[in-house]
PQR file of N, CA, C, O and H, with PARSE charges and radii, in Angstrom:
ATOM      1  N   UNK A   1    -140.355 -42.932 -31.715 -0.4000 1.5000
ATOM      2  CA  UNK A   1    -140.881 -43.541 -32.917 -0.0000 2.0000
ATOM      3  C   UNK A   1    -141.148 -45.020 -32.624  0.5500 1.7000
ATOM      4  O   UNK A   1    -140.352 -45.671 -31.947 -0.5500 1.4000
ATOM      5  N   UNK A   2    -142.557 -45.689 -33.262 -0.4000 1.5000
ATOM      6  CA  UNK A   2    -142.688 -46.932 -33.090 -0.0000 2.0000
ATOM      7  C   UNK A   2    -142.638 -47.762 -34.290  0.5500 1.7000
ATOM      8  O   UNK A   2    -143.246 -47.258 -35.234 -0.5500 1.4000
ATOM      9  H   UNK A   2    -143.204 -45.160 -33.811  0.4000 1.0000
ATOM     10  N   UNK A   3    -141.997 -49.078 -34.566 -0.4000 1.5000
ATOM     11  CA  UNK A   3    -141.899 -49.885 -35.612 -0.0000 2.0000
ATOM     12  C   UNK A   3    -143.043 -50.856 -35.221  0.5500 1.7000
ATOM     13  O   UNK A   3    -143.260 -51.238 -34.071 -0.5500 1.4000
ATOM     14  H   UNK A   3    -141.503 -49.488 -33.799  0.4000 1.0000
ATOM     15  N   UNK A   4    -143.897 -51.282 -36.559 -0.4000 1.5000
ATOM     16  CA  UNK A   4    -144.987 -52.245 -36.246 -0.0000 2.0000
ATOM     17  C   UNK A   4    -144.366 -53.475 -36.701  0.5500 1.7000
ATOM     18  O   UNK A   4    -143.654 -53.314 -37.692 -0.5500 1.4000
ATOM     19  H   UNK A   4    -143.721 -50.972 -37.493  0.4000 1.0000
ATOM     20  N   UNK A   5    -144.444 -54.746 -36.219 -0.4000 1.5000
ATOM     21  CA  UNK A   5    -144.001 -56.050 -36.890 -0.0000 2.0000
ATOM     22  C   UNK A   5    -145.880 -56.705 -37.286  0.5500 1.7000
ATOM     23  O   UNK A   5    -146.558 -57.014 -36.306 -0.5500 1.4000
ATOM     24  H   UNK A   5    -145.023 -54.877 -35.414  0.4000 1.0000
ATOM     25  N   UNK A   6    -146.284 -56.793 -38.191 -0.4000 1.5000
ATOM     26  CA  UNK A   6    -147.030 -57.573 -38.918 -0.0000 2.0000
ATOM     27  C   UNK A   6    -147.228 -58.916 -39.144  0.5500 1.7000
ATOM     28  O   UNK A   6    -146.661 -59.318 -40.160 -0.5500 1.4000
ATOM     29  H   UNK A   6    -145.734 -56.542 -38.987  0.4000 1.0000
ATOM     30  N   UNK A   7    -147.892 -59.794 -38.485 -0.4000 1.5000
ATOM     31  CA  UNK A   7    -147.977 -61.127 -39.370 -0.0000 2.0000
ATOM     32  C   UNK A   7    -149.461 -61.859 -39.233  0.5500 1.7000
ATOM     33  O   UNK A   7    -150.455 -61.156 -39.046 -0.5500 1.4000
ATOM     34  H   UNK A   7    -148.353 -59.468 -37.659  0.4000 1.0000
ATOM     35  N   UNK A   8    -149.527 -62.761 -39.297 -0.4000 1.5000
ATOM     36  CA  UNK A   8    -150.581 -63.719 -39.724 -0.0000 2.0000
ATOM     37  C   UNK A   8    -150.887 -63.886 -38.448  0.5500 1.7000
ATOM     38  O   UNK A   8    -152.103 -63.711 -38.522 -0.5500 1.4000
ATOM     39  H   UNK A   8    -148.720 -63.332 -39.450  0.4000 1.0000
ATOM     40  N   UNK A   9    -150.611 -64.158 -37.014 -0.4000 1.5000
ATOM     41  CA  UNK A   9    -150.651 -63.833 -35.953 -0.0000 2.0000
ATOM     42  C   UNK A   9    -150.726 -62.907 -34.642  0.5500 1.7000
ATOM     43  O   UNK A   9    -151.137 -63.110 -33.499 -0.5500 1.4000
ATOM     44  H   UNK A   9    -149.623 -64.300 -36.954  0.4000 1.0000
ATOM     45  N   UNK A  10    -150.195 -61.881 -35.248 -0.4000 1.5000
ATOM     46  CA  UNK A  10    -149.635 -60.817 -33.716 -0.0000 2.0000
ATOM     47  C   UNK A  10    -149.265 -59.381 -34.475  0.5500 1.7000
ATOM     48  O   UNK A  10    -149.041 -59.268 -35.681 -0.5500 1.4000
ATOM     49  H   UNK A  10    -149.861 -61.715 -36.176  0.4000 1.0000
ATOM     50  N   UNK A  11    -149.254 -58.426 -33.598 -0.4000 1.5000
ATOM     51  CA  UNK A  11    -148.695 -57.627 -34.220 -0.0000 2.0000
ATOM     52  C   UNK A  11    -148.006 -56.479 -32.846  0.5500 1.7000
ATOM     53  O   UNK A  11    -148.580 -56.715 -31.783 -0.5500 1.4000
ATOM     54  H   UNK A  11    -149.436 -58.517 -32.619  0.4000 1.0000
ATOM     55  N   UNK A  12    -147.329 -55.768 -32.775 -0.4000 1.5000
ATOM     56  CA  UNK A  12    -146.594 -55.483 -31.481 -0.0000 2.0000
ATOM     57  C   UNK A  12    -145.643 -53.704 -32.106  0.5500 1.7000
ATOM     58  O   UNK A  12    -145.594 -53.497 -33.318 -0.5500 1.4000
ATOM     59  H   UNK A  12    -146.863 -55.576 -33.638  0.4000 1.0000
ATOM     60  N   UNK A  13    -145.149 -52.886 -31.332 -0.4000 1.5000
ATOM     61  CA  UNK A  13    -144.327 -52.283 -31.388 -0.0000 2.0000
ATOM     62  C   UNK A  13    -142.989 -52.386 -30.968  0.5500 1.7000
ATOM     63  O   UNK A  13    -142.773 -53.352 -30.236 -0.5500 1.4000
ATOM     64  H   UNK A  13    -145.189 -53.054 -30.347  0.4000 1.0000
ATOM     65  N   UNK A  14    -142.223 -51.807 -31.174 -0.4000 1.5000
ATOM     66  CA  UNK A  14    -141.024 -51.734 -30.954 -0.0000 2.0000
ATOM     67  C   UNK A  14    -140.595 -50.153 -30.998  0.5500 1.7000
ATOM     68  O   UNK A  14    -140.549 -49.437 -31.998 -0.5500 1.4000
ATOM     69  H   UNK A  14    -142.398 -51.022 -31.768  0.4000 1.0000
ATOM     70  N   UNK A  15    -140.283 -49.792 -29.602 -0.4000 1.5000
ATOM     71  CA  UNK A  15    -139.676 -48.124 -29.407 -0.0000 2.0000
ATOM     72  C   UNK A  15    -138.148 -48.529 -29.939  0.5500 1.7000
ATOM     73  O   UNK A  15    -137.414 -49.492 -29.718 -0.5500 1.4000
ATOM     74  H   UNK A  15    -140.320 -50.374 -28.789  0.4000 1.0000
ATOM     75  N   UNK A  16    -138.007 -47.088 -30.907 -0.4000 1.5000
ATOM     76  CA  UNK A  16    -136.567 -47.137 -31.760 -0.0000 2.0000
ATOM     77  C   UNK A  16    -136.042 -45.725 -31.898  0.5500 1.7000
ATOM     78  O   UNK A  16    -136.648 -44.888 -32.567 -0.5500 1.4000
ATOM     79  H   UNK A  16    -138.603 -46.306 -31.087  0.4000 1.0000
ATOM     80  N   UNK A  17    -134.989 -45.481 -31.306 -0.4000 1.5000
ATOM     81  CA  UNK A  17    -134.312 -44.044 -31.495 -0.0000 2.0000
ATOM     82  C   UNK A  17    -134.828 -43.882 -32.954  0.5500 1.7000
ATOM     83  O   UNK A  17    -134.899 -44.868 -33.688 -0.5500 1.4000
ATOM     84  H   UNK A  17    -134.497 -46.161 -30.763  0.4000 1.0000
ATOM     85  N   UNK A  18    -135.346 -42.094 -33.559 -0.4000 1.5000
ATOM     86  CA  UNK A  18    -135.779 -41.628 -34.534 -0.0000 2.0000
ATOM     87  C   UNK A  18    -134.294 -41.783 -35.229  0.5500 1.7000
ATOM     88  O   UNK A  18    -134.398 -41.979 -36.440 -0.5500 1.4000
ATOM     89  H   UNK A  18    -135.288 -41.294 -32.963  0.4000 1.0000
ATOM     90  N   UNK A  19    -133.179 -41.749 -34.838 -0.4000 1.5000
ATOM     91  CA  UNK A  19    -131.958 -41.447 -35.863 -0.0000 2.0000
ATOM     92  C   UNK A  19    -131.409 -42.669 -35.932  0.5500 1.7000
ATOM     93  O   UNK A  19    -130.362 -42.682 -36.579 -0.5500 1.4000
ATOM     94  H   UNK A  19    -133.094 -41.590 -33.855  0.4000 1.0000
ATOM     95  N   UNK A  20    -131.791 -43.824 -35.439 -0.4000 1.5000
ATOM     96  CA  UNK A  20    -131.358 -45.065 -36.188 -0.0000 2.0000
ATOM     97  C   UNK A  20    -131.774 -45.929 -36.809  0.5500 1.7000
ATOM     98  O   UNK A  20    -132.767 -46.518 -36.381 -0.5500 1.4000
ATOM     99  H   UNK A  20    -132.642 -43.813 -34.914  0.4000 1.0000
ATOM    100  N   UNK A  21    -131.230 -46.288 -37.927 -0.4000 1.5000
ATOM    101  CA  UNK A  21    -131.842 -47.450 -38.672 -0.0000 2.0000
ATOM    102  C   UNK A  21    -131.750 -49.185 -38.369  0.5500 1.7000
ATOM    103  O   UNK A  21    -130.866 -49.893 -37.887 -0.5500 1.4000
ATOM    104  H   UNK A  21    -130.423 -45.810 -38.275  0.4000 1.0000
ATOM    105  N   UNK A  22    -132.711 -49.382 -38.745 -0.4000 1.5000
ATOM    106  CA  UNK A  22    -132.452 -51.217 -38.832 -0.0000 2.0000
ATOM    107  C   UNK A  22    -131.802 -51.465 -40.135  0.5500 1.7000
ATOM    108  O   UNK A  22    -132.234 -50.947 -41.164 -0.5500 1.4000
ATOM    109  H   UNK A  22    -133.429 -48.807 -39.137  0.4000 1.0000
ATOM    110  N   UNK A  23    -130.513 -52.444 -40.109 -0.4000 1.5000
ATOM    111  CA  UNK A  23    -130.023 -52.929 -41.386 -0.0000 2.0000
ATOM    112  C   UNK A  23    -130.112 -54.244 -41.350  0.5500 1.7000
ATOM    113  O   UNK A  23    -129.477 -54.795 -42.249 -0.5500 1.4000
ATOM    114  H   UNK A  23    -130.162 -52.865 -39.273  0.4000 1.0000
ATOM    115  N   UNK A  24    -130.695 -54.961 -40.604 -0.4000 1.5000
ATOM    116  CA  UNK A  24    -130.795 -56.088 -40.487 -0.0000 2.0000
ATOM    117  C   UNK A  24    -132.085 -56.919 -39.756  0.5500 1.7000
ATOM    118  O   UNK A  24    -132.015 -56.904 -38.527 -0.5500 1.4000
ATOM    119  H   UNK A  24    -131.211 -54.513 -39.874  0.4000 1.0000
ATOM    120  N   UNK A  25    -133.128 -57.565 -40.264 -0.4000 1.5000
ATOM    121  CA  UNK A  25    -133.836 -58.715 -39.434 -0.0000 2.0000
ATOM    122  C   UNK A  25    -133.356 -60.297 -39.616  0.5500 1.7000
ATOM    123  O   UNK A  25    -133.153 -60.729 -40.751 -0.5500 1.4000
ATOM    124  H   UNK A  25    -133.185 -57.577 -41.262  0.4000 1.0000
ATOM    125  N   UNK A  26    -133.211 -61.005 -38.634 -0.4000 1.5000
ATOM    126  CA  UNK A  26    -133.207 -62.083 -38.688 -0.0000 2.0000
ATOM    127  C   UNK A  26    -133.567 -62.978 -37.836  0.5500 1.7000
ATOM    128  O   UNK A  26    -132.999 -62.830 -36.754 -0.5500 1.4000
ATOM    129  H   UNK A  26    -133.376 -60.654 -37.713  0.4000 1.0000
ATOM    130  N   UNK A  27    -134.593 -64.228 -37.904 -0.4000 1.5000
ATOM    131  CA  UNK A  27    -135.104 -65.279 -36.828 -0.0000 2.0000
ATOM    132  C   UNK A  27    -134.294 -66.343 -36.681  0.5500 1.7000
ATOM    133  O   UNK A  27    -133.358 -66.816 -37.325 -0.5500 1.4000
ATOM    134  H   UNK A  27    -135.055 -64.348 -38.783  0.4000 1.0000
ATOM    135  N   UNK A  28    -134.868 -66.612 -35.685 -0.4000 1.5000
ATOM    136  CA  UNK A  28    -133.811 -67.724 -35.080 -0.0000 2.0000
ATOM    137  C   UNK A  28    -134.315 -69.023 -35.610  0.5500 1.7000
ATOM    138  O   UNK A  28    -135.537 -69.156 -35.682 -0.5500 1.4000
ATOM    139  H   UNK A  28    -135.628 -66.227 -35.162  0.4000 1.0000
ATOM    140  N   UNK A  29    -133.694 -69.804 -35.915 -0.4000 1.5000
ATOM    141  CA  UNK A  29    -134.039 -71.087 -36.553 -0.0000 2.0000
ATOM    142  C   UNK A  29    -135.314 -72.125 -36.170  0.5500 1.7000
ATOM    143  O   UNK A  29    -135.856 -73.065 -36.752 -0.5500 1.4000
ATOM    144  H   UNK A  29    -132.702 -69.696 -35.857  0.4000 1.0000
ATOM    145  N   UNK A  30    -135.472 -71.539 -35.050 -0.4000 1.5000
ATOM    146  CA  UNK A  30    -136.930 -72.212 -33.916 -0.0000 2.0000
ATOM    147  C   UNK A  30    -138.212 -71.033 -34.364  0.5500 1.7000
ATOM    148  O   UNK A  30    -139.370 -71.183 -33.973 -0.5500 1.4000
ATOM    149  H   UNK A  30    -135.031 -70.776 -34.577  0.4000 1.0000
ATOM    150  N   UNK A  31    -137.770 -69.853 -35.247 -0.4000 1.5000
ATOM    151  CA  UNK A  31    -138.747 -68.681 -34.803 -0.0000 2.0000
ATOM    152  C   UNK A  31    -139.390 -68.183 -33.696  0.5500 1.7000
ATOM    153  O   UNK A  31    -140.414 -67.534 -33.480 -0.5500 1.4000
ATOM    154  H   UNK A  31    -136.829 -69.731 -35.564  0.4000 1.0000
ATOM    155  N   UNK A  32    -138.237 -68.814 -32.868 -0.4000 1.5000
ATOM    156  CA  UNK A  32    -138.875 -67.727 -31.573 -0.0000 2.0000
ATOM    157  C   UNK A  32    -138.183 -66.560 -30.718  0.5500 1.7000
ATOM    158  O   UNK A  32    -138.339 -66.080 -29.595 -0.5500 1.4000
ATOM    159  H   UNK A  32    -137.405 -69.341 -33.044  0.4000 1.0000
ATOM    160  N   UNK A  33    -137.329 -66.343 -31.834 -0.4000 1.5000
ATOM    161  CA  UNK A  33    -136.830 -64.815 -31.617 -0.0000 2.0000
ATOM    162  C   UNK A  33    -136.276 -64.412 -32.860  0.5500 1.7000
ATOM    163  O   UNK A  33    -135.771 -65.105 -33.743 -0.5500 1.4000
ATOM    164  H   UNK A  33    -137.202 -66.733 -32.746  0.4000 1.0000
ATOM    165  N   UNK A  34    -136.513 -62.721 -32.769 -0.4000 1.5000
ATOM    166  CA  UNK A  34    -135.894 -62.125 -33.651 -0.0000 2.0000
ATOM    167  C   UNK A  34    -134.517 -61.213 -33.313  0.5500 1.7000
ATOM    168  O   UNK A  34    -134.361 -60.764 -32.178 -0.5500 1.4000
ATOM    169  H   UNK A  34    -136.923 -62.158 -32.051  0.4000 1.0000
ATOM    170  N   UNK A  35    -133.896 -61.061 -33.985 -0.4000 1.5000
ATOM    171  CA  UNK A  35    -132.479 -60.206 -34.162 -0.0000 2.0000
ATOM    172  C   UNK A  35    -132.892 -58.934 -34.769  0.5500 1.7000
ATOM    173  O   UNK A  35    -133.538 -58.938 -35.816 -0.5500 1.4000
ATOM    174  H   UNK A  35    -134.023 -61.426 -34.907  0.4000 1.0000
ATOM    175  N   UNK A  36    -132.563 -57.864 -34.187 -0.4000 1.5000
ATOM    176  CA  UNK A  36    -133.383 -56.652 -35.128 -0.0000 2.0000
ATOM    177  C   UNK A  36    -131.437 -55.947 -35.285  0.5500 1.7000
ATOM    178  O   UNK A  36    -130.932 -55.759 -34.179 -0.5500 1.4000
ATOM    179  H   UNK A  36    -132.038 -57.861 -33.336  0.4000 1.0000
ATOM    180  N   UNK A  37    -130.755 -55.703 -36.180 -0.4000 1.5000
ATOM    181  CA  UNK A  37    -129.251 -54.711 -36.169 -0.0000 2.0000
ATOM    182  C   UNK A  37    -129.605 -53.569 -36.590  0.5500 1.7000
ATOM    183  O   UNK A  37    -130.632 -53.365 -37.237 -0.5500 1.4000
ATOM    184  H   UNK A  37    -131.165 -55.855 -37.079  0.4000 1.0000
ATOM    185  N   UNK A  38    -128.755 -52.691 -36.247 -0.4000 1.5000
ATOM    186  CA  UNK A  38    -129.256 -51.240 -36.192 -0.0000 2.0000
ATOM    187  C   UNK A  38    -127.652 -50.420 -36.645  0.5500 1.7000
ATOM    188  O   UNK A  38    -126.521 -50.882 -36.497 -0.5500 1.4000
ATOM    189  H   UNK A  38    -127.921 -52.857 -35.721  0.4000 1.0000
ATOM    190  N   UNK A  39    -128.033 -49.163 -37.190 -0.4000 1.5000
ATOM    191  CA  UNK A  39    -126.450 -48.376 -37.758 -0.0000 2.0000
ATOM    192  C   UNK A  39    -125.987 -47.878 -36.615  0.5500 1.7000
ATOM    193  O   UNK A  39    -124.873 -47.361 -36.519 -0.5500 1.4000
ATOM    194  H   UNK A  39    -128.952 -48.787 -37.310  0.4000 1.0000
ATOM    195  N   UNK A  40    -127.035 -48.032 -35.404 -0.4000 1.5000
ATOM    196  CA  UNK A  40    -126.365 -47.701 -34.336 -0.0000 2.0000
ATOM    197  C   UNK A  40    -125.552 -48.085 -33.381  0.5500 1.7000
ATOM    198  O   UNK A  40    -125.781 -47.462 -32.344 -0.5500 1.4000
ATOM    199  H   UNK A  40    -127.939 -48.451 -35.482  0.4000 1.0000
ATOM    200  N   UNK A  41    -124.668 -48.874 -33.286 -0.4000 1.5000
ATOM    201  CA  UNK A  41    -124.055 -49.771 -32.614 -0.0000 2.0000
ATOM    202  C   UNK A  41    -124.901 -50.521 -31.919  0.5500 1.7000
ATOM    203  O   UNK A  41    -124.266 -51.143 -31.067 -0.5500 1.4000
ATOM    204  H   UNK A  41    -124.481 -49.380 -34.128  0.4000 1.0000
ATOM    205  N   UNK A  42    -126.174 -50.781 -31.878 -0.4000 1.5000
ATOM    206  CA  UNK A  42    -127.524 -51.660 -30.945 -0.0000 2.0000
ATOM    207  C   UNK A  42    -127.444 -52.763 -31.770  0.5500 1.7000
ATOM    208  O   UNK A  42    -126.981 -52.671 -32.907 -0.5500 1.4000
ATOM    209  H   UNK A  42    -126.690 -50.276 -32.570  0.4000 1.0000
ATOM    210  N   UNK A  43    -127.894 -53.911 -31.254 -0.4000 1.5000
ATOM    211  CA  UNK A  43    -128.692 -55.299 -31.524 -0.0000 2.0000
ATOM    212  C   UNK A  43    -129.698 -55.746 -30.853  0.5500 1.7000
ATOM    213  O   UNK A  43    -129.310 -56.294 -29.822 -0.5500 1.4000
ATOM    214  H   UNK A  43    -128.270 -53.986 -30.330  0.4000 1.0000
ATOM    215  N   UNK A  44    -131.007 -55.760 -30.999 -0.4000 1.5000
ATOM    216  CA  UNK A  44    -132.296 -56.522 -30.480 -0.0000 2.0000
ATOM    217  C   UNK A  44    -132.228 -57.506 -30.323  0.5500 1.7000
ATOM    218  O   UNK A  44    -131.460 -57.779 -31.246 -0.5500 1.4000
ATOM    219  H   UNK A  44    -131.323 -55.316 -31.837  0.4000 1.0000
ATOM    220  N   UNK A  45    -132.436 -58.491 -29.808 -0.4000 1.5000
ATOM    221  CA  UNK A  45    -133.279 -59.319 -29.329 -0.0000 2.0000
ATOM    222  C   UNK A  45    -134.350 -59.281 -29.164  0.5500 1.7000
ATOM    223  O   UNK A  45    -134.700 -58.569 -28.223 -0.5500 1.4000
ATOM    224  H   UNK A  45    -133.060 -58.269 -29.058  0.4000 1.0000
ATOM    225  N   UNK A  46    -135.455 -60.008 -29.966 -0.4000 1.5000
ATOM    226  CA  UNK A  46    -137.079 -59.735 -29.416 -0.0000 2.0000
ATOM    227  C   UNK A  46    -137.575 -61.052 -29.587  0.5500 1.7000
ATOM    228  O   UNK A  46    -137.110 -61.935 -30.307 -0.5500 1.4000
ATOM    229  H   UNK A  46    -135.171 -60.586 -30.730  0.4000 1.0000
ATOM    230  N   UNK A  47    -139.025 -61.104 -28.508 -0.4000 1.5000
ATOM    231  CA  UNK A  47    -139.212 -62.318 -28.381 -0.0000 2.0000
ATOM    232  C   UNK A  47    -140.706 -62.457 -29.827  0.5500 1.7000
ATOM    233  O   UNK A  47    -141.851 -62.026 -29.695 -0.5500 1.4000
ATOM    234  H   UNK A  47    -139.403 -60.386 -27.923  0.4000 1.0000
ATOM    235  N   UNK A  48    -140.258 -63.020 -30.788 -0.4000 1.5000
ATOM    236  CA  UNK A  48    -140.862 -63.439 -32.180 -0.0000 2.0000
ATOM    237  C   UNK A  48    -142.591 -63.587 -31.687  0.5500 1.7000
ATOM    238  O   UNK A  48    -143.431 -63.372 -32.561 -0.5500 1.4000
ATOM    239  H   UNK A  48    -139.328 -63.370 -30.896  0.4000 1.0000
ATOM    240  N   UNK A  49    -143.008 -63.917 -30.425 -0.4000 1.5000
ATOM    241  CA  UNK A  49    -144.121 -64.035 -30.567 -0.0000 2.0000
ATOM    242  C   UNK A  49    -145.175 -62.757 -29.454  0.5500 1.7000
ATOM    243  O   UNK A  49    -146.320 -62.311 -29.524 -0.5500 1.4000
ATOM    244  H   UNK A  49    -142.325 -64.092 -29.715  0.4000 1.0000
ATOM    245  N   UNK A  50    -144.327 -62.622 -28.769 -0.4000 1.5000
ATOM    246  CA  UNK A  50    -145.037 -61.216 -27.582 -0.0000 2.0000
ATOM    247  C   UNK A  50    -144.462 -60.178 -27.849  0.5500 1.7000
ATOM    248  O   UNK A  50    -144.961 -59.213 -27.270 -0.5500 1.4000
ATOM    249  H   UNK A  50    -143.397 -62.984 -28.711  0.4000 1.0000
ATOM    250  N   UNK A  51    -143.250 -59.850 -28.758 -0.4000 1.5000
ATOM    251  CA  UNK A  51    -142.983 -58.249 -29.076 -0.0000 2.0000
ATOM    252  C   UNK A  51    -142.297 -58.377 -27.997  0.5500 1.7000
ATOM    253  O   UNK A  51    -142.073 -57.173 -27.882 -0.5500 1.4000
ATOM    254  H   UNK A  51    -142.844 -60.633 -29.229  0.4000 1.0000
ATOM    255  N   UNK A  52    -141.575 -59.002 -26.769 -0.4000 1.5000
ATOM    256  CA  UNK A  52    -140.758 -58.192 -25.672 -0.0000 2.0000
ATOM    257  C   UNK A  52    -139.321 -58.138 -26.123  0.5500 1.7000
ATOM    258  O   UNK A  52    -138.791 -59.100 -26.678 -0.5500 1.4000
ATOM    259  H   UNK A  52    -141.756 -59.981 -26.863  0.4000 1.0000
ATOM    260  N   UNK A  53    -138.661 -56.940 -25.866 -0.4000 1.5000
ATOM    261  CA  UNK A  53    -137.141 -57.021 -25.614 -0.0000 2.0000
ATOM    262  C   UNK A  53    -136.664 -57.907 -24.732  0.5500 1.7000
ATOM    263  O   UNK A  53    -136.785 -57.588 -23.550 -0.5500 1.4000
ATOM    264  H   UNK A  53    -139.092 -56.159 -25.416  0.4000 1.0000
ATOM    265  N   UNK A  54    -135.986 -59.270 -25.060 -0.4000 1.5000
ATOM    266  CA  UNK A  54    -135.465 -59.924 -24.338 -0.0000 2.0000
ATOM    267  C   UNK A  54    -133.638 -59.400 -23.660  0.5500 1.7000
ATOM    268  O   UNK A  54    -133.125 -59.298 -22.546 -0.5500 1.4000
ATOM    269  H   UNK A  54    -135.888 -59.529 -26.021  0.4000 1.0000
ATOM    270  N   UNK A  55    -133.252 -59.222 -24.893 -0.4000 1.5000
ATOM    271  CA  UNK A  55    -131.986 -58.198 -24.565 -0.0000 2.0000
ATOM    272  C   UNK A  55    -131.481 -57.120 -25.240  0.5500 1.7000
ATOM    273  O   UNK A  55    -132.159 -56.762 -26.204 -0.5500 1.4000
ATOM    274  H   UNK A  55    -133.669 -59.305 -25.798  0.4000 1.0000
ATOM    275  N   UNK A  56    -130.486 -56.502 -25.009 -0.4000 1.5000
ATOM    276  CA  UNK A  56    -130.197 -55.253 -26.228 -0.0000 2.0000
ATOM    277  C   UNK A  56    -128.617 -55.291 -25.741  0.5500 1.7000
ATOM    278  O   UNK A  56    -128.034 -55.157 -24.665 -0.5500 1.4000
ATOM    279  H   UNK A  56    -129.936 -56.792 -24.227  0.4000 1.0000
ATOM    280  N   UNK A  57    -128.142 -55.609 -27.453 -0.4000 1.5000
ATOM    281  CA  UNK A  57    -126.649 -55.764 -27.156 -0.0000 2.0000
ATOM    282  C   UNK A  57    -125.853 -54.383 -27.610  0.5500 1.7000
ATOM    283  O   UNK A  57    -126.145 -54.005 -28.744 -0.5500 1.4000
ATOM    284  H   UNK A  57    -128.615 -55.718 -28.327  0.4000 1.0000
ATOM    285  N   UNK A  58    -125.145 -53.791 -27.084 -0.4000 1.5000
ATOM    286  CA  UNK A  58    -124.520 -52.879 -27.511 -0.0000 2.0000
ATOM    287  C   UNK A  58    -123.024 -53.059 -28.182  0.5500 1.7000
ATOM    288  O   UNK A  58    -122.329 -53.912 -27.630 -0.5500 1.4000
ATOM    289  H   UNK A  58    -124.908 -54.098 -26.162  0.4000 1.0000
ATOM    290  N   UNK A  59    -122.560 -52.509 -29.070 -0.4000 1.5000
ATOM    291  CA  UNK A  59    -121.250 -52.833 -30.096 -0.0000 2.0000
ATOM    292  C   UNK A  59    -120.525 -51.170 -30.029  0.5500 1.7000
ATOM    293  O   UNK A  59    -120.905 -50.158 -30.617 -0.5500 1.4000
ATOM    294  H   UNK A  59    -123.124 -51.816 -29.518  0.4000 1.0000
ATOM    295  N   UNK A  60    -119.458 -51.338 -29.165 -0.4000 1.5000
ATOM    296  CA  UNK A  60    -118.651 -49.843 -29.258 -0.0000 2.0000
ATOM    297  C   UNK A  60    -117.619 -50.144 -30.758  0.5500 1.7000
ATOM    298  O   UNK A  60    -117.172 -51.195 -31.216 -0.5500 1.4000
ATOM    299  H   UNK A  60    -119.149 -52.160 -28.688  0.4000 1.0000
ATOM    300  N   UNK A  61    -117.526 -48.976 -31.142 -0.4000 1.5000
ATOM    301  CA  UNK A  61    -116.373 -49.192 -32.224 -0.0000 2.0000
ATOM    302  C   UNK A  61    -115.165 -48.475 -31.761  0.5500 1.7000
ATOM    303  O   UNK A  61    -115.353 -47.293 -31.477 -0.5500 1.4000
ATOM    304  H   UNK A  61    -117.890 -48.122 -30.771  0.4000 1.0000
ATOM    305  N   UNK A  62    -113.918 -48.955 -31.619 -0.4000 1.5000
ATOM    306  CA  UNK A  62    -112.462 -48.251 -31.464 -0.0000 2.0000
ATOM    307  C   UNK A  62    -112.119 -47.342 -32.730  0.5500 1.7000
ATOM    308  O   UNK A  62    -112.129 -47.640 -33.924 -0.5500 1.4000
ATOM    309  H   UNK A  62    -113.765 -49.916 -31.850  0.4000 1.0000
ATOM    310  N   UNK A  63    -111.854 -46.302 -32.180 -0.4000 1.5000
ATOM    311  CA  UNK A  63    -111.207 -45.604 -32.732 -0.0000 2.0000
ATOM    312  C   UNK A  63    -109.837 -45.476 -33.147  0.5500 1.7000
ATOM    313  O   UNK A  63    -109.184 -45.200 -32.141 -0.5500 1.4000
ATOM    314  H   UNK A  63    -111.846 -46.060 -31.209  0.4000 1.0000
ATOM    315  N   UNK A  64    -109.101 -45.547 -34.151 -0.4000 1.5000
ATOM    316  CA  UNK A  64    -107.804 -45.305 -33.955 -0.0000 2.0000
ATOM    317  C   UNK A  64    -107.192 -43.666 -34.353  0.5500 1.7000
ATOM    318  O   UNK A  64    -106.002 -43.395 -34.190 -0.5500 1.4000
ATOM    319  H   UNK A  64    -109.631 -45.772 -34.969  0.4000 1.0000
TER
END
C-alpha cells in the first residue's frame, strides 16, 4: 500500500505495511523532516522535501 503526502510543492509516496496505521504526523521545527508513528511499533523519519526514508525506528514492547 502507498500513502500520498500532498502539498503546495511536492508530492511523493510512502510504502506502508497494509495492517498498520499512522497515529501520528509531526515536522520538525526547520520543516525539513517529518516523523510519521505508526500502531506498529515503527517510527519514520522522512525527508519533508524528497519523500526519502531517512531512518525507521523500531519500539519493542516488554511483555510481562
Amino acid at each position: 500500500m502507498y500513502f500520498a503526502f500532498a502539498g503546495p510543492f511536492s508530492t511523493f509516496h510512502i510504502q506502508n505495511d497494509p495492517n498498520i496505521e499512522w497515529t501520528g504526523v509531526k515536522f520538525s521545527s526547520d520543516g525539513k523532516m517529518i516523523l510519521l508513528a505508526t500502531n506498529g511499533g515503527v517510527i519514520h523519519l522522512i525527508d519533508a522535501f524528497q519523500g526519502t526514508q531517512l531512518h525507521t525506528f523500531s519500539v519493542s514492547v516488554l511483555q510481562s
